[in-house]
C-alpha positions in Angstrom: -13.6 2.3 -52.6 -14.1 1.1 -49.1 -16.1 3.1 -46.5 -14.0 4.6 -43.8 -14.7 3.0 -40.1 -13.7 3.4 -36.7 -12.7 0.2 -34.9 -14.0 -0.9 -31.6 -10.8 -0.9 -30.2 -12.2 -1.9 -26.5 -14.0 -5.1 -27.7 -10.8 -6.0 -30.0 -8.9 -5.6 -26.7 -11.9 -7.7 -24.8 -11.0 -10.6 -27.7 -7.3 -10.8 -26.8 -6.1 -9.2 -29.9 -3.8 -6.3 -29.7 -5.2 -3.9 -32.2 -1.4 -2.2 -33.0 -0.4 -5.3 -34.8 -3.4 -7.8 -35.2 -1.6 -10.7 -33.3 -3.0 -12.3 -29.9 -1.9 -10.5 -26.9 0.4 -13.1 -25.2 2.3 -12.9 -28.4 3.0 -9.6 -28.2 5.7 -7.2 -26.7 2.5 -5.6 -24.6 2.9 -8.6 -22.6 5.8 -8.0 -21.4 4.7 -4.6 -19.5 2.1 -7.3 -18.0 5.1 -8.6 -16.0 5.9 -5.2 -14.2 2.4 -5.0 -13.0 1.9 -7.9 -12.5 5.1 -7.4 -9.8 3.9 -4.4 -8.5 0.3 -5.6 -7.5 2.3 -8.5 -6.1 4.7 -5.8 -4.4 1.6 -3.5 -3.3 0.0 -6.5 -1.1 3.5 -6.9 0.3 3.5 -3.2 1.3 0.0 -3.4 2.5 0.3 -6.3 4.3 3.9 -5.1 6.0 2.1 -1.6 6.9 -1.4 -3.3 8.5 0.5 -5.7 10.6 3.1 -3.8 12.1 0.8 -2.4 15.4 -1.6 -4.8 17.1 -5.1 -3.2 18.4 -6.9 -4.3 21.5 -10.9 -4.3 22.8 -11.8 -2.3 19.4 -15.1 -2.0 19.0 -18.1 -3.0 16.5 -16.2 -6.2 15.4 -13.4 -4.4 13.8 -10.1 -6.1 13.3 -6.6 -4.3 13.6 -6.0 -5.2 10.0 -8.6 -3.0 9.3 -8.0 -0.1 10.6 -4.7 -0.1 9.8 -5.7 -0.9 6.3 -8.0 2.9 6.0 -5.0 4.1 7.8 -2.6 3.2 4.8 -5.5 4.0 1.8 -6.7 7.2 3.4 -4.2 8.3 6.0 -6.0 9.6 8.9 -9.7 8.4 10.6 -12.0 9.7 12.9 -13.8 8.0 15.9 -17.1 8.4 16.6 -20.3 7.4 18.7 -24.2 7.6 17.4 -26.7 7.3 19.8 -29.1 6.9 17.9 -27.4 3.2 16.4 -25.5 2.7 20.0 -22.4 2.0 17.8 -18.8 3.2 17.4 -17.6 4.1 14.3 -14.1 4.5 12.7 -15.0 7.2 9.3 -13.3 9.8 7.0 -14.0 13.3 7.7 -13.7 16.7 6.4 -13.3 20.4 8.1 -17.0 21.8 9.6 -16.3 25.0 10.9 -12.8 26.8 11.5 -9.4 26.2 12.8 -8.0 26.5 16.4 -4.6 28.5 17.4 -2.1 25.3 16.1 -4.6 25.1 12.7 -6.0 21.8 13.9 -9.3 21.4 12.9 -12.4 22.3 15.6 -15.2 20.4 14.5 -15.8 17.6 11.5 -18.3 15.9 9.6 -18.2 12.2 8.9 -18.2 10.2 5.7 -18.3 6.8 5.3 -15.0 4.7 4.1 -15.5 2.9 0.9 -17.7 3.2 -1.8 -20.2 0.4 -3.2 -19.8 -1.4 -6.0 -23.0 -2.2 -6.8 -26.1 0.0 -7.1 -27.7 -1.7 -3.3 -24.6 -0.7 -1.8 -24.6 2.6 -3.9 -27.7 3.7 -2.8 -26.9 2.2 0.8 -23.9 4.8 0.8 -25.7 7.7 -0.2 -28.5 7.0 2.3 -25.6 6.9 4.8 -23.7 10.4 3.2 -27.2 11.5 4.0 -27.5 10.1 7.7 -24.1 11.5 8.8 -24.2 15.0 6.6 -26.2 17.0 9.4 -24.3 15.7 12.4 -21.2 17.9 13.6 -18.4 16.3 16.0 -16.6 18.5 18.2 -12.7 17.3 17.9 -11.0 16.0 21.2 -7.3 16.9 21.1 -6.4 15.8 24.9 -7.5 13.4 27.3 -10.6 14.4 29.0 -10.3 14.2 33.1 -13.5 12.4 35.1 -14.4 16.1 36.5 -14.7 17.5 33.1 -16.2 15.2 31.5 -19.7 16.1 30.0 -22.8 14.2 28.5 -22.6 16.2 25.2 -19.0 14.7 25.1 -20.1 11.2 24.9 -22.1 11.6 21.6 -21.1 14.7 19.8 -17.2 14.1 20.1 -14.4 12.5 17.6 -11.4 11.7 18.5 -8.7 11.9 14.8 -6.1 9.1 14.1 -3.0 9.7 11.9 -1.0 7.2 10.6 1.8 9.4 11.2 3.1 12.6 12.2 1.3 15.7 10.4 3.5 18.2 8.2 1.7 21.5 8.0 -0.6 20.5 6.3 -4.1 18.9 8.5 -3.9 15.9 5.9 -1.8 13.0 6.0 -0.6 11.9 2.3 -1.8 8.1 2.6 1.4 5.3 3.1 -0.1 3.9 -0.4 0.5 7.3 -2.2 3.4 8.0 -0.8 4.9 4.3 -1.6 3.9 4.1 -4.8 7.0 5.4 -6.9 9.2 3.4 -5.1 7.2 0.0 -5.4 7.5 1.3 -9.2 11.2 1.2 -9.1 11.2 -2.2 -7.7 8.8 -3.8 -10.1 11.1 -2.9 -12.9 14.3 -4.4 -11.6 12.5 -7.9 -12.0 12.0 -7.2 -16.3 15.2 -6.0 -16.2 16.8 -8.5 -14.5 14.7 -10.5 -17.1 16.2 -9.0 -20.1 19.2 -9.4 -19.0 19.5 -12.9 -18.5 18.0 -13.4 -21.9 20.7 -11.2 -23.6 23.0 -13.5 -21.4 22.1 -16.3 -23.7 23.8 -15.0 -26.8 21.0 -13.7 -28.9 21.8 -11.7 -31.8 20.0 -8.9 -34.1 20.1 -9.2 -38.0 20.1 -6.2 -39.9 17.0 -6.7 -42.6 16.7 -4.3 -45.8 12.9 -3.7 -45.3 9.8 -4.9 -43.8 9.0 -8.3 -46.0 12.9 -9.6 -44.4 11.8 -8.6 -40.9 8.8 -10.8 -41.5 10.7 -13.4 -42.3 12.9 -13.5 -39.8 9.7 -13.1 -37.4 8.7 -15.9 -38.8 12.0 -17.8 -38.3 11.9 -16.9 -34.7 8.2 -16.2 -33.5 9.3 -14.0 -30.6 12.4 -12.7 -28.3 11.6 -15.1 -25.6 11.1 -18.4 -28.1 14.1 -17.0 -29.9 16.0 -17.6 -26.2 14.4 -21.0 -25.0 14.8 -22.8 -28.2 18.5 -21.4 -29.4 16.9 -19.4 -32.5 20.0 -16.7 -32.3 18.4 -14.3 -34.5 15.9 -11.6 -34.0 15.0 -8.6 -37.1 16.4 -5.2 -36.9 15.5 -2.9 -39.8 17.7 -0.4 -40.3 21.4 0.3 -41.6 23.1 0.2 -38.0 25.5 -2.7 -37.9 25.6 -5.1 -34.9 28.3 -3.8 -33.6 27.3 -0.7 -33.1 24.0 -1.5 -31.4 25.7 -2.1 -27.7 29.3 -2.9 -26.2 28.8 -6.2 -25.5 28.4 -5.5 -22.3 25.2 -6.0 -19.6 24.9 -6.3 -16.2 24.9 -9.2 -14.4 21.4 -10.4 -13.6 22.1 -10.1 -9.3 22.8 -6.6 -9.9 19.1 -5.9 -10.4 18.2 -7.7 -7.5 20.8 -6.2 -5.0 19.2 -3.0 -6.2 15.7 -4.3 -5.8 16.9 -5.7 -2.3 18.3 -2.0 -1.6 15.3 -0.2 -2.4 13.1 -2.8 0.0 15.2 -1.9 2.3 14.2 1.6 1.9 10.8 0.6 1.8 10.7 -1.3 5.6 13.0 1.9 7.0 9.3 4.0 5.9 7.7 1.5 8.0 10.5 1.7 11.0 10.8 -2.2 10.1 14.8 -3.1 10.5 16.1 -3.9 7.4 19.6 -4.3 6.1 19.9 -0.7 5.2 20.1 1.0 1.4 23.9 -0.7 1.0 24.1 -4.6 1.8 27.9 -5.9 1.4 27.9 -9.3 -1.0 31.1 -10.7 1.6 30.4 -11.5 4.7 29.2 -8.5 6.5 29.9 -8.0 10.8 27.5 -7.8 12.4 28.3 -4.1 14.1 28.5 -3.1 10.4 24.6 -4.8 9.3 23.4 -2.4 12.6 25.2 0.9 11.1 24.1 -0.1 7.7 20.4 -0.5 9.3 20.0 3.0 10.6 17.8 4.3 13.9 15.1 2.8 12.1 13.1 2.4 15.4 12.2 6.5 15.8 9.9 6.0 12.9 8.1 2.5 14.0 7.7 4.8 17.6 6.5 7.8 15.8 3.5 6.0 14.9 3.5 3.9 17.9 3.2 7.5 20.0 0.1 8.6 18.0 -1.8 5.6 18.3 -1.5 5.1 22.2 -2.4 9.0 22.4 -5.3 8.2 20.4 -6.4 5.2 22.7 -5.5 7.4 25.4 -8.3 9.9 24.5 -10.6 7.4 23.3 -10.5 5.9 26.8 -11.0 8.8 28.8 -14.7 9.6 26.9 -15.7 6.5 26.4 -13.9 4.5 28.8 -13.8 1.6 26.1 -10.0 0.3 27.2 -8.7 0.4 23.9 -4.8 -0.2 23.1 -2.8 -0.6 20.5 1.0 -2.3 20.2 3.8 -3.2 18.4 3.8 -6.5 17.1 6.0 -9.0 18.4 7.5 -10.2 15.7 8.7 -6.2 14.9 9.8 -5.2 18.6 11.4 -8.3 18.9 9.6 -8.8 22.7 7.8 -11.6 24.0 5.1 -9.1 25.1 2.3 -12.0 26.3 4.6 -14.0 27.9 3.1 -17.2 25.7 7.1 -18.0 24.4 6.2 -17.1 20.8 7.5 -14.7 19.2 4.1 -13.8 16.9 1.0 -12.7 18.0 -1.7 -15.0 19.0 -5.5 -14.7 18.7 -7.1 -16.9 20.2 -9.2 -15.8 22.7 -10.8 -13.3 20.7 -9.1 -9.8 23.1 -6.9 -8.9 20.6 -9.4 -7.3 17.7 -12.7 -7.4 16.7 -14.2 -7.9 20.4 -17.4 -6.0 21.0 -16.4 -4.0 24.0 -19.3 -2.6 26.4 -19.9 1.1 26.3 -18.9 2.4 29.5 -19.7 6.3 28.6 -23.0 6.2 25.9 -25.0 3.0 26.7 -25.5 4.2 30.8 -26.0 7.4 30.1 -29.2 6.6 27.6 
């Protein structure tokens, strides 16, 4: 009598063998779950890459790019702005609640963290040492734009100035764009296996009721898989039970562009969260007027402005401490404005004034 063993199921995995039924991976139905997420990472840099771009940031400091801090923006929601003396840098960090709330529940003063955690133990232990740094310091939060006459030298280094991505609920926390995304990109990434499956039950594949296991086999073995079965012509694929064909389906599927009007609906949805225009959450397949694609679109706009609003108020802030003439604005290729006058309708970057500029501190570096 054999001993009794536990597998290592993580090194068969690590082998390419899927341990339910002892065949390679890429042979098995597993795979095909591969193919929605493999769409939705596909889809997630999409929605990233739509959410980082839509603003453009000028004169930001410490060689950071627009993409960037829209990028924290969209994976943590909100940031805070600060100066340290001591380094003679600005910083863009997350931050929690040091102390209490005012009237409106906003928060009155903040400690720092850094953004992202290493990956390795240098950057680990580089993290930590910074956790440390930052863990005794206390910012005093700016809501308003600070006139010349009030302005103080404790405001230059022990202030922070919070960025949303959007506007608040109730809560003090902003739900991050990639959170709140999420379901909907994994909607999408199942209309693509879908619209898979059926175009291969298009090509006139058919089950064959077996008695018992040994007959599936066989007609495995006839076939090899669902997807050979379609490309080579193999019509056959096993089915134990007693249920007759006919009783399996209607006969009737969906039309393969039905999945991707519905996927093309619900990215639709997706650019409206982004105040992108879009072709609204019903596109006709005739020709559609053009009065009728506008109503179909939606006010779209209020939503690209609410976040529009917040940033400039941010800048606005920002500017009147530390006098650093930060900006921030649509894209051109979303407002649909020739904004530089350049005759293009993208922005350009070639003179370096759009992001990542090192911008002289007007408020910290005289004051030393």
């Amino acid at each position: 009598m054999g001993k009794p063993c536990l597998p290592d199921i993580a090194t068969i995995i690590k082998m390419g063998i899927d341990p339910k039924t002892g065949l390679p991976i890429k042979m098995t139905a597993s795979q095909k779950a591969n193919l929605k997420e493999g769409i939705k990472r596909m889809l997630r840099d999409i929605d990233m890459e739509d959410a980082v771009n839509r603003y453009v940031w000028y004169n930001l400091p410490s060689n950071v790019t627009s993409q960037e801090v829209e990028k924290w923006l969209y994976y943590r929601g909100q940031l805070a702005f600060f100066y340290i003396k001591e380094l003679n840098k600005f910083f863009f960090g997350a931050y929690a609640l040091n102390g209490s709330l005012d009237w409106y529940g906003r928060y009155n003063a903040i400690s720092v963290l850094p953004l992202n955690g290493g990956s390795t133990e240098a950057s680990k232990k580089a993290q930590v040492a910074q956790a440390s740094y930052f863990s005794d310091k206390v910012f005093k939060v700016k809501y308003g734009v600070v006139l010349p006459e009030e302005l103080k030298i404790d405001d230059l280094y022990d202030s922070a100035v919070l960025l949303h991505d959007r506007t608040k609920q109730l809560s003090e926390q902003v739900t991050p764009r990639q959170i709140v995304n999420d379901p909907l990109l994994d909607v999408m990434a199942e209309c693509v296996p879908y619209m898979r499956t059926s175009l291969m039950l298009g090509t006139g594949i058919k089950g064959m009721r077996v008695a018992d296991g040994d007959q599936a086999g066989s007609v495995w073995d006839a076939n090899k898989s669902f997807e050979r079965a379609a490309l080579t012509g193999e019509p056959y694929v096993p089915i134990e039970g007693t249920i007759e064909f006919q009783e399996l389906a209607d006969g009737a599927t969906n039309k393969s562009e039905e999945y991707m009007l519905a996927m093309q609906s619900l990215d639709n949805l997706r650019l409206s969260t982004y105040g992108i225009d879009n072709g609204g959450l019903f596109e006709k397949k005739a020709h559609e007027l053009q009065t009728e694609a506008d109503i179909n679109g939606g006010p779209v706009g209020l939503v690209l402005q609410d976040g529009l609003s917040i940033r400039q108020n941010f800048c606005n802030i920002v500017n009147s401490i530390w006098g650093l003439g930060m900006w921030c604005e649509p894209a051109e290729n979303i407002s649909g404005a020739d904004l530089d006058g350049d005759g293009l309708m993208y922005d350009r970057n070639d003179d370096g004034a759009q992001t990542g500029t090192e911008t002289t501190n007007t408020g910290g570096e005289e004051d030393e």
